[in-house]
BAZA-207752 format. One line per field, with one value per atom (N, C-alpha, C, CB): residue number from 0; residue in one letter; atom name; x negated, z, y. Coordinates in Angstrom, 2 decimals, always signed. Atoms other than C-alpha are relative to their C-alpha. Glycine has a CB too. Example, Ala and Ser with C-alpha at 12.3 -4.5 7.8 and 13.67 -1.06 7.14 Angstrom:
BEGIN
nr (0  0  0  0  1  1  1  1)
rest (A  A  A  A  S  S  S  S)
atom (N  CA  C  CB  N  CA  C  CB)
X (-0.89  -12.30  -0.90  +0.99  +0.82  -13.67  +0.77  -0.41)
Z (+0.00  +7.80  +0.00  +1.25  -0.06  +7.14  +0.73  -1.42)
Y (-1.19  -4.50  +1.20  +0.03  -1.19  -1.06  +1.09  +0.46)
***
This chain:
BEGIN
nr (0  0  0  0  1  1  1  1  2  2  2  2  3  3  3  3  4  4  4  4  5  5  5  5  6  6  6  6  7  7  7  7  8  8  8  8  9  9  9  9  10  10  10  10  11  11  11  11  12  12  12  12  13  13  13  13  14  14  14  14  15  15  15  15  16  16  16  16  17  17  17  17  18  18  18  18  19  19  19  19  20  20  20  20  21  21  21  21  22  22  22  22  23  23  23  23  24  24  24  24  25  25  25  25  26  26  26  26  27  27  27  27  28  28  28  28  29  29  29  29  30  30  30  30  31  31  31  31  32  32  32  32  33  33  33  33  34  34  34  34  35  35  35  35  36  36  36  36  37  37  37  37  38  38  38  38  39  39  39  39  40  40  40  40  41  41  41  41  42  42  42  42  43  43  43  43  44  44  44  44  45  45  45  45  46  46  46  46  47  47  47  47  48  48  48  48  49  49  49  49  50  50  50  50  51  51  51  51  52  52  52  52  53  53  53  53  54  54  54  54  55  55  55  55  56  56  56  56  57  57  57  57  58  58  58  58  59  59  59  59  60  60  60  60  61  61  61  61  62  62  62  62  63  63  63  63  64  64  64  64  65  65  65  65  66  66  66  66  67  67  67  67  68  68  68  68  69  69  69  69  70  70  70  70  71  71  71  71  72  72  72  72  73  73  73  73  74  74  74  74  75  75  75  75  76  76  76  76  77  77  77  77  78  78  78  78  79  79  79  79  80  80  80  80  81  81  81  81  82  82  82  82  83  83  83  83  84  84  84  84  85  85  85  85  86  86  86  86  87  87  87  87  88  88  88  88  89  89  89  89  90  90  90  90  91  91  91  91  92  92  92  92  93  93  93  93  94  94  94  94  95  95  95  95  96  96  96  96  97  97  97  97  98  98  98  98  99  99  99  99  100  100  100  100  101  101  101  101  102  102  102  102  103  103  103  103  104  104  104  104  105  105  105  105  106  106  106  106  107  107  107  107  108  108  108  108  109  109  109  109  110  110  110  110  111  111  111  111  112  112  112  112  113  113  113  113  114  114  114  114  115  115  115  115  116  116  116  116  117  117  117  117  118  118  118  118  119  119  119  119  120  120  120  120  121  121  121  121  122  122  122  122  123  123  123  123  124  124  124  124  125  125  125  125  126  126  126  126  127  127  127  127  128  128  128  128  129  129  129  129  130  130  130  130  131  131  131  131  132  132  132  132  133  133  133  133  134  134  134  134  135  135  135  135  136  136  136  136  137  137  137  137  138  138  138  138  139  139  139  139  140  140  140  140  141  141  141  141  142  142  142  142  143  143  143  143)
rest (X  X  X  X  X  X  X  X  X  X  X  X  X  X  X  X  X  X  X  X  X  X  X  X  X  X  X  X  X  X  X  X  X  X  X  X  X  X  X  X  X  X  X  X  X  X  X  X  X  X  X  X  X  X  X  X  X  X  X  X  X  X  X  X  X  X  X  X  X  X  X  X  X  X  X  X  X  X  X  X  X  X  X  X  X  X  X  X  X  X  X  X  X  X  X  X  X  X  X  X  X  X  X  X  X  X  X  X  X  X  X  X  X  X  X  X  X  X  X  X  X  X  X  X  X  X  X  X  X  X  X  X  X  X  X  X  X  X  X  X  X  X  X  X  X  X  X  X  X  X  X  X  X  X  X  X  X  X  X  X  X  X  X  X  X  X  X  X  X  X  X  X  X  X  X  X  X  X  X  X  X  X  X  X  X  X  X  X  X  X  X  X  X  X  X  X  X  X  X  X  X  X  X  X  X  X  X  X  X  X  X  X  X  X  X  X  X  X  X  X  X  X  X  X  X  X  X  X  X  X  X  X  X  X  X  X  X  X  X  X  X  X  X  X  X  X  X  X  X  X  X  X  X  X  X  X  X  X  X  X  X  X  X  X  X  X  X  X  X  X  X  X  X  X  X  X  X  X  X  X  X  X  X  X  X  X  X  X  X  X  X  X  X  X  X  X  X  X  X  X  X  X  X  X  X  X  X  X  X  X  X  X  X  X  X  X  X  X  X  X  X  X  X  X  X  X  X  X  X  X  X  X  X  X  X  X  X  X  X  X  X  X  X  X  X  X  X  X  X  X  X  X  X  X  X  X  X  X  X  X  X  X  X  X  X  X  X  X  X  X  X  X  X  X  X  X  X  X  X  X  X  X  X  X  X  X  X  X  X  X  X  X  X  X  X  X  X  X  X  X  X  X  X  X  X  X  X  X  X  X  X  X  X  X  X  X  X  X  X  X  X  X  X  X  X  X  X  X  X  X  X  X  X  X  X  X  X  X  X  X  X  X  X  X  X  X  X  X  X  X  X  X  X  X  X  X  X  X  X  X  X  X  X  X  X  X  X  X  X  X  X  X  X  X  X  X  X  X  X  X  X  X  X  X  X  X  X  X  X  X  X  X  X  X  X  X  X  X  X  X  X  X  X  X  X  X  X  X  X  X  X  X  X  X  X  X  X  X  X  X  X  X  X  X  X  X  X  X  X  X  X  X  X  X  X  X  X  X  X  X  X  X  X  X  X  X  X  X  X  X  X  X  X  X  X  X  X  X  X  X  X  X  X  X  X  X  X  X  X  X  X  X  X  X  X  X)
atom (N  CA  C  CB  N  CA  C  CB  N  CA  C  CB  N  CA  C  CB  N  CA  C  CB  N  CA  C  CB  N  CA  C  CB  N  CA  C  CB  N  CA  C  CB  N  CA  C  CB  N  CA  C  CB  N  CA  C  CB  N  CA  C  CB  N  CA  C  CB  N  CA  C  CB  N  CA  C  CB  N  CA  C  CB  N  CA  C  CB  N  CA  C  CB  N  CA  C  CB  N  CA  C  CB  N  CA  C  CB  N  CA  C  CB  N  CA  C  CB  N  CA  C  CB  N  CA  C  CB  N  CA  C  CB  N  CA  C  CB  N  CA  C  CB  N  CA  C  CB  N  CA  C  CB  N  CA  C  CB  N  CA  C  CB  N  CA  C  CB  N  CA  C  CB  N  CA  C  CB  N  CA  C  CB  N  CA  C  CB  N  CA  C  CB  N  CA  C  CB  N  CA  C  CB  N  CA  C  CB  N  CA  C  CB  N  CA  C  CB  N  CA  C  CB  N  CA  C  CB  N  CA  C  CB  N  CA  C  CB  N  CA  C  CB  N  CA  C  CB  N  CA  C  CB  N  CA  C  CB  N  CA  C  CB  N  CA  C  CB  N  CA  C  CB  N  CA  C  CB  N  CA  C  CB  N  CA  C  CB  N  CA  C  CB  N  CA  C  CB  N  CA  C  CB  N  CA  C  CB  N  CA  C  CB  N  CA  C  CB  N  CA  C  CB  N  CA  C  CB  N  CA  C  CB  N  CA  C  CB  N  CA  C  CB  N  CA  C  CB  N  CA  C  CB  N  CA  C  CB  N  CA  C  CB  N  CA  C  CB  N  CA  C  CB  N  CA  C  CB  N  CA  C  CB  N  CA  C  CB  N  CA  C  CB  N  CA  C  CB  N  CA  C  CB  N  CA  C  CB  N  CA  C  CB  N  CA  C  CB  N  CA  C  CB  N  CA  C  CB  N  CA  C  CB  N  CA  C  CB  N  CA  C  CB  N  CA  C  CB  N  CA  C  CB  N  CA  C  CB  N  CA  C  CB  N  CA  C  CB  N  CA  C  CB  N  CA  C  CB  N  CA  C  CB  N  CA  C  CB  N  CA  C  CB  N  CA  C  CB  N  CA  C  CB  N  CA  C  CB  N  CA  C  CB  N  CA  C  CB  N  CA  C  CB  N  CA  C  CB  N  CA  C  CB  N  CA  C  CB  N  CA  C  CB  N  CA  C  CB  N  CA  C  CB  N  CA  C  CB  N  CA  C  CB  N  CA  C  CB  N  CA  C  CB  N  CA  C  CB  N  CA  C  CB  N  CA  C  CB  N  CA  C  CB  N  CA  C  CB  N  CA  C  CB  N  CA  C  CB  N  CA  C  CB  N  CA  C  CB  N  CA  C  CB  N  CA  C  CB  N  CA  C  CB  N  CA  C  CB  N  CA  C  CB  N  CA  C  CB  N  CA  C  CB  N  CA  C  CB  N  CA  C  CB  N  CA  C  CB  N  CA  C  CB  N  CA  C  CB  N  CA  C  CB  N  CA  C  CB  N  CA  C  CB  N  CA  C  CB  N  CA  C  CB  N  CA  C  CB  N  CA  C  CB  N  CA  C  CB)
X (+1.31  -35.14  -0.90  -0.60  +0.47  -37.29  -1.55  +0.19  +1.22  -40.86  -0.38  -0.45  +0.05  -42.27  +0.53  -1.25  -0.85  -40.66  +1.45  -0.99  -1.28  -36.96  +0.32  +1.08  -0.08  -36.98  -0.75  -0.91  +0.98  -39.39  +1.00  -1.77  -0.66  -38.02  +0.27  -0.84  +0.20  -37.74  -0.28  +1.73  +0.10  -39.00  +0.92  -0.95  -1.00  -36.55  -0.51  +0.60  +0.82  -39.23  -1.49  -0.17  +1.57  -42.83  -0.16  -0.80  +0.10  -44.26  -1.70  +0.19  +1.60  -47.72  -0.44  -0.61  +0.29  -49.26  -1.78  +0.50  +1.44  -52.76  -0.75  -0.11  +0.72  -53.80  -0.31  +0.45  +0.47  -54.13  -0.14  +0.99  +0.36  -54.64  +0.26  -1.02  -0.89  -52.07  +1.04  +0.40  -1.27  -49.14  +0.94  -0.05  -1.55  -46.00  +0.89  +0.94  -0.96  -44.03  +1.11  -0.55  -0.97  -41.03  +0.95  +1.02  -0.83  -38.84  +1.37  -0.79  -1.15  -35.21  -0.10  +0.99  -0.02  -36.38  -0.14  -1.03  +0.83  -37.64  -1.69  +0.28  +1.02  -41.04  -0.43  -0.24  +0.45  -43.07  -1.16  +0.80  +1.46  -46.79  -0.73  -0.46  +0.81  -49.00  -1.47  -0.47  +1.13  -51.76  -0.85  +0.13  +0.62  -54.82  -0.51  -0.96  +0.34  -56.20  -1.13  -0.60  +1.03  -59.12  +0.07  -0.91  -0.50  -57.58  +0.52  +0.93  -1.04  -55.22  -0.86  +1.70  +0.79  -58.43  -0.85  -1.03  +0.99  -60.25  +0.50  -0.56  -0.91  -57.96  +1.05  +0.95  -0.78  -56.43  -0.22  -0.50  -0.89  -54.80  -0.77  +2.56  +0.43  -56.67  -1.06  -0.18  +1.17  -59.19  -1.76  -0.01  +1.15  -61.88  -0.38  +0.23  +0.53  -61.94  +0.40  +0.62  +0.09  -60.37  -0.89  +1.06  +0.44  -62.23  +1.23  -0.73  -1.03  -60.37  +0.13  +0.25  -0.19  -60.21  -0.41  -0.89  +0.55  -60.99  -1.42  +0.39  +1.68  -64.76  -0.58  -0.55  +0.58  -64.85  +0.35  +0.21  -0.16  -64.09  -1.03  +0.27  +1.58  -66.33  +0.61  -0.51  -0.41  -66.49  -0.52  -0.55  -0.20  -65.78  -0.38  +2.10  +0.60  -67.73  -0.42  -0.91  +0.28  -68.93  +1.75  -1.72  -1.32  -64.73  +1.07  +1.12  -0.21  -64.58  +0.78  -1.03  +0.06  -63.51  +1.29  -1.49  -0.82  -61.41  +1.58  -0.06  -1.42  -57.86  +1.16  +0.08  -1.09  -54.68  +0.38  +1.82  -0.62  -53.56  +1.21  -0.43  -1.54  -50.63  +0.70  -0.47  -0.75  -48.10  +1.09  +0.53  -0.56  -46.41  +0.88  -0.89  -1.49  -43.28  -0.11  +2.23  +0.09  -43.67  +1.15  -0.89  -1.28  -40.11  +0.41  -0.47  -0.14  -38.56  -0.48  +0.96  +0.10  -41.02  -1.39  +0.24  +1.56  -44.44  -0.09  -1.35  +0.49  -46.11  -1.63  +0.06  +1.12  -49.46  -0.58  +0.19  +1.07  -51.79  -0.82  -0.87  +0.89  -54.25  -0.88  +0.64  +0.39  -57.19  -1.26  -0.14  +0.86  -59.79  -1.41  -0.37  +1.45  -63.05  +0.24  -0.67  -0.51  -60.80  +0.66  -0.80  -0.58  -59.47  +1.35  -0.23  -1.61  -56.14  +0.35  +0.36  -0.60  -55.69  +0.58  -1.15  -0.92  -54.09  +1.50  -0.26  -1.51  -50.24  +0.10  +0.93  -0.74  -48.97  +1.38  -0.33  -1.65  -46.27  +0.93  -0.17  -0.39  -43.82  -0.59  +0.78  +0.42  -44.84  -1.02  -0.61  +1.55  -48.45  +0.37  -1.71  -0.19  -47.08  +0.56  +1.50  -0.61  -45.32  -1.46  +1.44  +0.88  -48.10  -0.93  -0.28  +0.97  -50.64  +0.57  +0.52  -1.07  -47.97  -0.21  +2.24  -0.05  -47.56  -1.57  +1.21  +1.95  -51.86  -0.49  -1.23  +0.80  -52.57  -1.26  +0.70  +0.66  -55.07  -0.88  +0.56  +1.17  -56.65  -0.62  +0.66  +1.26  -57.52  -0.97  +0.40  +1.37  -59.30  -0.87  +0.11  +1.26  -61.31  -0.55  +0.54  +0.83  -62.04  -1.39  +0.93  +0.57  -62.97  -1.23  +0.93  +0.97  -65.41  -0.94  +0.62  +0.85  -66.87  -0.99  +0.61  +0.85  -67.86  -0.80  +0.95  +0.58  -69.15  -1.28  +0.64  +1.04  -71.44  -1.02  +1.02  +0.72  -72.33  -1.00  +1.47  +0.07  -73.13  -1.27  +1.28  +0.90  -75.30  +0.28  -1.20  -0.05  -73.29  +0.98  +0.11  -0.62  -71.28  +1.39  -1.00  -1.13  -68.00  -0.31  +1.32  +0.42  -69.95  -0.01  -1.92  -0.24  -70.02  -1.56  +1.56  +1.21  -73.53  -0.96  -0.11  +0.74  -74.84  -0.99  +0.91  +0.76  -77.84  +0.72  -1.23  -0.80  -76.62  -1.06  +0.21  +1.20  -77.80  -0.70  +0.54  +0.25  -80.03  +0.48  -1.50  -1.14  -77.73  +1.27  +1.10  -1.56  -74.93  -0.43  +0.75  +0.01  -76.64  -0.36  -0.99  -0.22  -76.12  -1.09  +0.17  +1.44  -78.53  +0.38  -0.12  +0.14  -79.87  +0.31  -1.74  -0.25  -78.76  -1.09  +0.60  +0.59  -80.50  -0.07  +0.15  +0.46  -82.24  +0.64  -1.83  -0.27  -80.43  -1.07  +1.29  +1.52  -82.77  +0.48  -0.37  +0.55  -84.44  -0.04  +0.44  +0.40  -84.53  -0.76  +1.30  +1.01  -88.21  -0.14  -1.04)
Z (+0.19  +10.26  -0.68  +1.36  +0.98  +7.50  +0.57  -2.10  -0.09  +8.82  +0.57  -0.95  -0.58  +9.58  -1.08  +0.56  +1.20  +6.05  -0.52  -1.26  +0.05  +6.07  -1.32  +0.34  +1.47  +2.42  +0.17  -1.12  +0.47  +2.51  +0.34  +1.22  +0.04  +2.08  +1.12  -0.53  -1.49  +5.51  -0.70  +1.25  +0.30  +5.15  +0.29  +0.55  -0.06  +4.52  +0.87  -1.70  -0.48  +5.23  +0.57  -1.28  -0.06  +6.65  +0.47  +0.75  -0.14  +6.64  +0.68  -1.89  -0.06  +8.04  -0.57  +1.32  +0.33  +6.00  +0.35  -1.64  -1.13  +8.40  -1.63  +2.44  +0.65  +5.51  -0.77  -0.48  +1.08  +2.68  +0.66  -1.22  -0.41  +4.73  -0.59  +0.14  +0.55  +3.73  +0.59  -1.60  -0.48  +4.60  -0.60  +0.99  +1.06  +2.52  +0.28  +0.17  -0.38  +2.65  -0.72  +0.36  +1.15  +0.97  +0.90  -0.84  +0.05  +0.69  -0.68  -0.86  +0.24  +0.47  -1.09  +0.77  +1.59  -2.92  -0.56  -0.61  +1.27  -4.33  -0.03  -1.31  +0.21  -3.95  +1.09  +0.30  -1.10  -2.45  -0.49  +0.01  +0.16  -2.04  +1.05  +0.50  -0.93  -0.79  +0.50  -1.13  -0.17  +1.41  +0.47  +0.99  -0.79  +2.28  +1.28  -0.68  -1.43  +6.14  -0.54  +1.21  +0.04  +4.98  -0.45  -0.60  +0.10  +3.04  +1.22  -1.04  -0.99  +5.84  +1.35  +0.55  -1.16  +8.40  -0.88  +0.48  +0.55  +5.70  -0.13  -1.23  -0.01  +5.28  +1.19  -1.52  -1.30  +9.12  -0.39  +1.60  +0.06  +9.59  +1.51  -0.14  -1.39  +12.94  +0.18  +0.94  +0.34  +13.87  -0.25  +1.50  -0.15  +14.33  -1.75  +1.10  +1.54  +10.25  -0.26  -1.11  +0.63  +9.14  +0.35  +0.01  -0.47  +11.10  +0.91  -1.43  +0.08  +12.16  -0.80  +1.09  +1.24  +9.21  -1.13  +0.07  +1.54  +5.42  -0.01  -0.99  -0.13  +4.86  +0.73  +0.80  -1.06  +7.88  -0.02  +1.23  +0.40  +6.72  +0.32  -1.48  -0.36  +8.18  -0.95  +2.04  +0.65  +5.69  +0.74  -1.48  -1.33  +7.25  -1.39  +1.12  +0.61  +5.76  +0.75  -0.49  -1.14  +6.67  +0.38  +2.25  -0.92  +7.03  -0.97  +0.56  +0.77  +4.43  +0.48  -0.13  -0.34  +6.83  +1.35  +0.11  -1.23  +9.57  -0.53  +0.49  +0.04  +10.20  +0.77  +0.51  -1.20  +11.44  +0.98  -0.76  -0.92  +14.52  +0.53  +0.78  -0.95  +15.83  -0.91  +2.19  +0.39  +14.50  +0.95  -1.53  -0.96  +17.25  -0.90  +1.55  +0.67  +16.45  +1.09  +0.55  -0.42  +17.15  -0.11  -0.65  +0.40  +17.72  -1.34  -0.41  +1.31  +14.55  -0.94  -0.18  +0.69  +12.43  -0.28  +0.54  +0.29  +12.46  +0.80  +0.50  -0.89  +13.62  +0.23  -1.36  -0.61  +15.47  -0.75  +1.56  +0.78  +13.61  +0.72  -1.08  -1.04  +16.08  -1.16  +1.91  +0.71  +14.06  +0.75  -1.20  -0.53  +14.77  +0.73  -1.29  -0.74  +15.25  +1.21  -1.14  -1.07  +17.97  -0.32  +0.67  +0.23  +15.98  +0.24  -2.26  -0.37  +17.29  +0.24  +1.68  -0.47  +17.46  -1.31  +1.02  +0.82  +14.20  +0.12  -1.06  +0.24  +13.68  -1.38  +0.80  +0.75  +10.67  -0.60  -0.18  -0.21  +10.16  -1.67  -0.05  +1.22  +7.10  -1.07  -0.09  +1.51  +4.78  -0.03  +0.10  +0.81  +5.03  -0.44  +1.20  +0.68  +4.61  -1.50  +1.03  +1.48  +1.46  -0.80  -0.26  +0.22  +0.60  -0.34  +0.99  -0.16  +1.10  -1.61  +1.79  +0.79  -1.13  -1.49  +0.71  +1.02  -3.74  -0.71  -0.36  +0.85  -4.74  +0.73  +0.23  -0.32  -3.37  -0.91  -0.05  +0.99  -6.65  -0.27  -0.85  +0.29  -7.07  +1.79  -0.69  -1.12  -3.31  +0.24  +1.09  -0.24  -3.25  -0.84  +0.22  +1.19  -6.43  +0.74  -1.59  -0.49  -4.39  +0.81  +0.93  -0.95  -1.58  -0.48  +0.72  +0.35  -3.49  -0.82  -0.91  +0.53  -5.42  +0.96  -0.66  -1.26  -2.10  +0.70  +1.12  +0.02  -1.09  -0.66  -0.15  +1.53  -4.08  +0.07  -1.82  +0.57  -4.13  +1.79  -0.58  -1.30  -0.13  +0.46  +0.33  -0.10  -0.72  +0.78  +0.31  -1.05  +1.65  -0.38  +1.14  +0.43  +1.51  +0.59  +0.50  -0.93  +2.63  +0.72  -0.94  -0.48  +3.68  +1.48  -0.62  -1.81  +7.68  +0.20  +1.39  -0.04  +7.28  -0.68  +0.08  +0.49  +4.92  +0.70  +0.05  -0.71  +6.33  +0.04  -0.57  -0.36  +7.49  -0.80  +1.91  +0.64  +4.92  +0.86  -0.82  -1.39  +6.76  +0.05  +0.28  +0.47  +5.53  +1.30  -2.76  -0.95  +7.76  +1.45  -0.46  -1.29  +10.70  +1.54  -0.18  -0.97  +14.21  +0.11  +0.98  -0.53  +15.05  +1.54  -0.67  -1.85  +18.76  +0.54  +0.67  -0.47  +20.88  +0.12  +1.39  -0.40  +21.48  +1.61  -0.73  -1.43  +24.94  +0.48  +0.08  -0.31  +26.90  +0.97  +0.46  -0.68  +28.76  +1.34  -0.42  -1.03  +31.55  +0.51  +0.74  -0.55  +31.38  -1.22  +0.37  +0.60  +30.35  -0.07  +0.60)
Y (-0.59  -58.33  -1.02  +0.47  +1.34  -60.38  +0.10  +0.22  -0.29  -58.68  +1.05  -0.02  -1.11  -55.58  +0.72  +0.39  -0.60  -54.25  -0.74  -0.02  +0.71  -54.97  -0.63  +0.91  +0.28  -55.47  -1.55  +1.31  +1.50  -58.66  -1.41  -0.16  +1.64  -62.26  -0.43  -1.14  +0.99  -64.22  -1.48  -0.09  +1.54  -67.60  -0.74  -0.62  +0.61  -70.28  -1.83  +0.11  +1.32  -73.18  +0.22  -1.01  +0.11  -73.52  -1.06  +0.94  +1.61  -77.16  +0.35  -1.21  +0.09  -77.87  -1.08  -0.01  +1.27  -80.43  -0.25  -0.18  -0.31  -81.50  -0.92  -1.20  +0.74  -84.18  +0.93  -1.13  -1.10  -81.58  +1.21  +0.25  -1.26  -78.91  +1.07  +0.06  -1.49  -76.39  -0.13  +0.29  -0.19  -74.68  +0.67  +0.47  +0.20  -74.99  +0.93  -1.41  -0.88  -71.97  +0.59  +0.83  -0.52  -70.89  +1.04  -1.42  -1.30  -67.56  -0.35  +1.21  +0.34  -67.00  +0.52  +0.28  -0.20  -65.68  -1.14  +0.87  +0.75  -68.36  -0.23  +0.93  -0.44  -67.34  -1.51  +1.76  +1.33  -71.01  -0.08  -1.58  -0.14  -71.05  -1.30  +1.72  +1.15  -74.02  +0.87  -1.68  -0.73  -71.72  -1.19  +1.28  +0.93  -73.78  +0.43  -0.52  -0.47  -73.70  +1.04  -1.34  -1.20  -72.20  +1.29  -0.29  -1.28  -68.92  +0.21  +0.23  -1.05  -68.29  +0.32  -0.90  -0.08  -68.39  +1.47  -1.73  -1.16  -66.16  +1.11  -0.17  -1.46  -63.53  +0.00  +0.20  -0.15  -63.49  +1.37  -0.65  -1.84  -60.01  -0.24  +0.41  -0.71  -59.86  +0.72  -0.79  -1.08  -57.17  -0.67  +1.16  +0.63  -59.75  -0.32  -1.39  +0.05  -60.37  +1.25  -1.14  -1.18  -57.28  +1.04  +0.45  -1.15  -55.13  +1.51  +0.40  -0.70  -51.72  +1.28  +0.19  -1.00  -49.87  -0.77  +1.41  +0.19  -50.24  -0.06  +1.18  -0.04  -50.85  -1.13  +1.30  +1.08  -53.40  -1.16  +0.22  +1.73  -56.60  -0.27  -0.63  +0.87  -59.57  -1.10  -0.64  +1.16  -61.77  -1.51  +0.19  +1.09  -65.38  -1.16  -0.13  +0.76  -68.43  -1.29  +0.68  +1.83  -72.30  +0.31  +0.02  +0.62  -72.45  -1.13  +1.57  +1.45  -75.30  -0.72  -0.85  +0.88  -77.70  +0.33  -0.39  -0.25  -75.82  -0.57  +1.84  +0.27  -76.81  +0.91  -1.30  -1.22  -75.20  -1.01  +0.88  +0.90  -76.66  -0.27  +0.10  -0.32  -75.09  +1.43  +0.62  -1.26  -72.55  +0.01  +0.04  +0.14  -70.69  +1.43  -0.07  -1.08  -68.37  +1.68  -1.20  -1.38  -64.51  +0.53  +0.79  -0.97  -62.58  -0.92  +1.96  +0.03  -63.03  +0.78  -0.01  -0.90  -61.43  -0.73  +1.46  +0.65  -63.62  -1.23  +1.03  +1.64  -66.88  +0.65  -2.06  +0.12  -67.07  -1.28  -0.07  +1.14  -69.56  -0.49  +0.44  -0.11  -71.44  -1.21  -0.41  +0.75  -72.95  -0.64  +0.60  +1.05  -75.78  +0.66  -1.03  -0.97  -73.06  +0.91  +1.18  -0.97  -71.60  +0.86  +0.59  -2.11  -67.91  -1.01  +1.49  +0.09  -67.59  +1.66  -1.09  -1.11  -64.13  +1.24  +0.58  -0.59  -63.27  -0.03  -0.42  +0.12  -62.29  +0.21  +1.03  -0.15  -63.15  +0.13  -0.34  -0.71  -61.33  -0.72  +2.52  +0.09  -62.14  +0.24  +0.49  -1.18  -59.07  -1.01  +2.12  +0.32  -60.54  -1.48  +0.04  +1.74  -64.47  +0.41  -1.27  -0.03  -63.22  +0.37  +1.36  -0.70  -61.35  -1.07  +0.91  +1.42  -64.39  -0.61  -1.33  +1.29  -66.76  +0.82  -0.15  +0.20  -64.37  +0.42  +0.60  -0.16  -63.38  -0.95  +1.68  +0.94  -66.36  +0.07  -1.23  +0.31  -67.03  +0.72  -0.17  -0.98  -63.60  -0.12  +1.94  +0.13  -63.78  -0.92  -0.04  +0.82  -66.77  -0.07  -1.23  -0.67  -65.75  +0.97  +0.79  -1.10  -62.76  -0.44  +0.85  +0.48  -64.64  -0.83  -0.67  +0.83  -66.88  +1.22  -1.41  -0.72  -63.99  +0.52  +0.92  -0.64  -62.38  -0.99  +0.64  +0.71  -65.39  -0.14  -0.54  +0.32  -65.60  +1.20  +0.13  -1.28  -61.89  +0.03  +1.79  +0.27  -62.70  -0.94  -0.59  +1.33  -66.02  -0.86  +0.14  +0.65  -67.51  -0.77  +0.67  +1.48  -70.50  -0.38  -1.20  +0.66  -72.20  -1.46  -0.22  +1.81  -75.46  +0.42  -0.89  -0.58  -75.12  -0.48  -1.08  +0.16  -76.57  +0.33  -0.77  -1.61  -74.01  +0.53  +1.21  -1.18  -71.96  +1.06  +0.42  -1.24  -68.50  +1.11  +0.26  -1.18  -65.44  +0.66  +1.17  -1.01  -63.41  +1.41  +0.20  -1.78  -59.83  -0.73  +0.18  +0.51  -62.41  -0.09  -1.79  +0.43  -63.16  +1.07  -1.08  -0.56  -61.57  +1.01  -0.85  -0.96  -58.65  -0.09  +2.02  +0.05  -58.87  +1.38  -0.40  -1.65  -56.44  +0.91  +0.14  -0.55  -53.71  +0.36  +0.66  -0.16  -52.72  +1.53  -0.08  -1.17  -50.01  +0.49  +0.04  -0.86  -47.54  -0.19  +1.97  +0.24  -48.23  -1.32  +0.72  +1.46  -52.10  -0.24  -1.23  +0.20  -52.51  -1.58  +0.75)
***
């Protein structure tokens, strides 16, 4: 089983390299991609960035600087990623590691466009746009 799509590659290698902050992955195709920590934190497959549906992406910013810490092995079909700001609750499964490896280039153009179109930054000490930042909850009835 290579993923959740039997067809996809299985990885032959995955390196963590902490100094450059990427992770070295290669396919029994052929196919070998150096991801950096910060794409693979920006585009986590978990609901907390994707959202749960189309439309709900949170775009994730100030993550300049994060690191991966740990890669833990899921079944044979994904690894768990645990990164320095805490997210740990993506599975990256194969399909999406191939996936990652091979648009690496247009995604992180994406990712910086949205950024841009956003006003918001990858510095971690950036101000926060105010379109990005938390709205307070609202008051439920009957606590005046």
């Amino acid at each position: 089983m290579a993923g959740l799509n039997p067809d996809t590659p299985i990885p032959t290698a995955i390196t963590l390299h902490q100094r450059a902050r990427t992770l070295e992955i290669s396919f029994e195709d052929g196919v070998t991609a150096n991801l950096s920590h910060e794409l693979l934190r920006v585009y986590s497959p978990s609901a907390e960035v994707r959202g749960h549906g189309r439309g709900q992406e949170v775009l994730q910013f100030g993550k300049q600087d994060v690191e991966l810490r740990e890669i833990e092995p899921v079944g044979n079909y994904a690894v768990k990623l645990i990164f320095s700001d805490g997210h740990d609750s993506g599975l990256y499964s194969w399909d999406y590691l191939y996936q990652l490896a091979c648009e690496h280039e247009s995604l992180w153009g994406e990712y910086l466009r949205r950024l841009q179109d956003a006003g918001a930054s990858r510095d971690p000490a950036a101000p926060i746009p105010e379109a990005l930042r938390p709205k307070p909850a609202a008051k439920a009835c009957g606590n005046h």
